[in-house]
N, C-alpha and C positions, 0 to 999 in steps of 0.2 A: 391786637388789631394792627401796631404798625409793623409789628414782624410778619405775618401775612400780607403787607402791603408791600415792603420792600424785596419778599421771598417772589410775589407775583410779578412786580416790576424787574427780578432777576431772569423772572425764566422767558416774558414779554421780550425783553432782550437781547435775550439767546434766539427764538426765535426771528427777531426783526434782525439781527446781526446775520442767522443764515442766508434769509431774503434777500440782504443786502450784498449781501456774499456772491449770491447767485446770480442779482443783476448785473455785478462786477462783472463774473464771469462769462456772464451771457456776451455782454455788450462789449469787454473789452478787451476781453483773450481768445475765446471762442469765434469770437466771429474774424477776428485777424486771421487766423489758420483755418478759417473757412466749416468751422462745423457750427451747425445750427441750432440750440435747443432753446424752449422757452426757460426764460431766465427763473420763474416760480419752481420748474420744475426740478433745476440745480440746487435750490436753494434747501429744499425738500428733502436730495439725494444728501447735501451738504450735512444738515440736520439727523437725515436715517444713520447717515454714516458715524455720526457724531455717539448717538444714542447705542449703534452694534459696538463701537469701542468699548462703551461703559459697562454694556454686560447685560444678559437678560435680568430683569427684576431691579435695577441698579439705574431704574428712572428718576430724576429727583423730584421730588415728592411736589415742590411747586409746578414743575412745567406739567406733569399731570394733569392735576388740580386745576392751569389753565386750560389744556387740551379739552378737560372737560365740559367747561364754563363755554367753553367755544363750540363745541359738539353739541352741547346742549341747546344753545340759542343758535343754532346753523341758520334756521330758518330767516333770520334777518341780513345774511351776506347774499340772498334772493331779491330784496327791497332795491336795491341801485339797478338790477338788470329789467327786472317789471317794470318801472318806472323807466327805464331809457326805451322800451318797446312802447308803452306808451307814448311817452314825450313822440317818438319816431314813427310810430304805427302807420302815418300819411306814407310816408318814404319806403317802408317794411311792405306795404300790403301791395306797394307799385310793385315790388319783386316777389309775386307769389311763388315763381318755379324755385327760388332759393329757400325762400321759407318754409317750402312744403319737401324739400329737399335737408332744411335743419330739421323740422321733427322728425322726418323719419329715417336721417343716419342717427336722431338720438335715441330714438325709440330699438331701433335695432341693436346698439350701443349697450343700452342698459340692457335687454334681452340676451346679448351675449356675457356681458357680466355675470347676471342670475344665475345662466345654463353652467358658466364656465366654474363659478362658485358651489354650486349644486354638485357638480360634477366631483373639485376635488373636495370638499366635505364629506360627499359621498347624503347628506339632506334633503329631505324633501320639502322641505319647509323651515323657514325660522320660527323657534317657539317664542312669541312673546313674552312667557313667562321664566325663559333661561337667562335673565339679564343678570349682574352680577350685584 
């Protein structure tokens, strides 16, 4: 159990290390020379890039093992943003042409995703039963 604790705590790390990497870069090199990205997104590319060095198949077996823990319970990094629509919903619903302007670039958003996935898979559908 504490070698699974300190394997999970290694790869939490690695992660929160690229994060922090990325807001580095966002906020204090990037934007001095004038290019713009959000800092989450570096930190991300920081991490991909991290993982293409090491090699297909040559993931380490803890950051997996988080990735999955965190894929799996996705549905609670939802909890903070329902709750600020709530908490805000007075304020939100004063701005309905914005509101009704975020669902449906999100809606068209994920629409082009599906199509665009569809397309290079060449799928008509995800089988729920092809999970691994």
């Amino acid at each position: 159990m504490m070698k699974i604790t300190i394997e999970w705590t290694k790869a939490i790390t690695l992660v929160l290390v690229c994060v922090f990497a990325g807001q580095w870069l966002a906020r204090d090199v990037l934007q001095n020379i004038g290019i713009y990205m959000p800092s989450p997104l570096i930190g991300l590319l920081l991490l991909f890039g991290g993982l293409v060095l090491l090699g297909a198949g040559n993931t380490p077996t803890a950051l997996h093992n988080v990735s999955q823990f965190l894929l799996k319970h996705m549905s609670l990094f939802f909890v903070p943003a329902t709750l600020s629509v709530i908490l805000y919903w007075s304020e939100i619903s004063s701005h309905l042409v914005v509101l009704i302007a975020i669902v449906v670039s999100t809606f068209i958003g994920m629409l082009c995703t599906l199509y665009t996935f569809k397309w290079l898979t060449g799928k008509a559908a995800i089988d729920p039963s092809d999970r691994n």
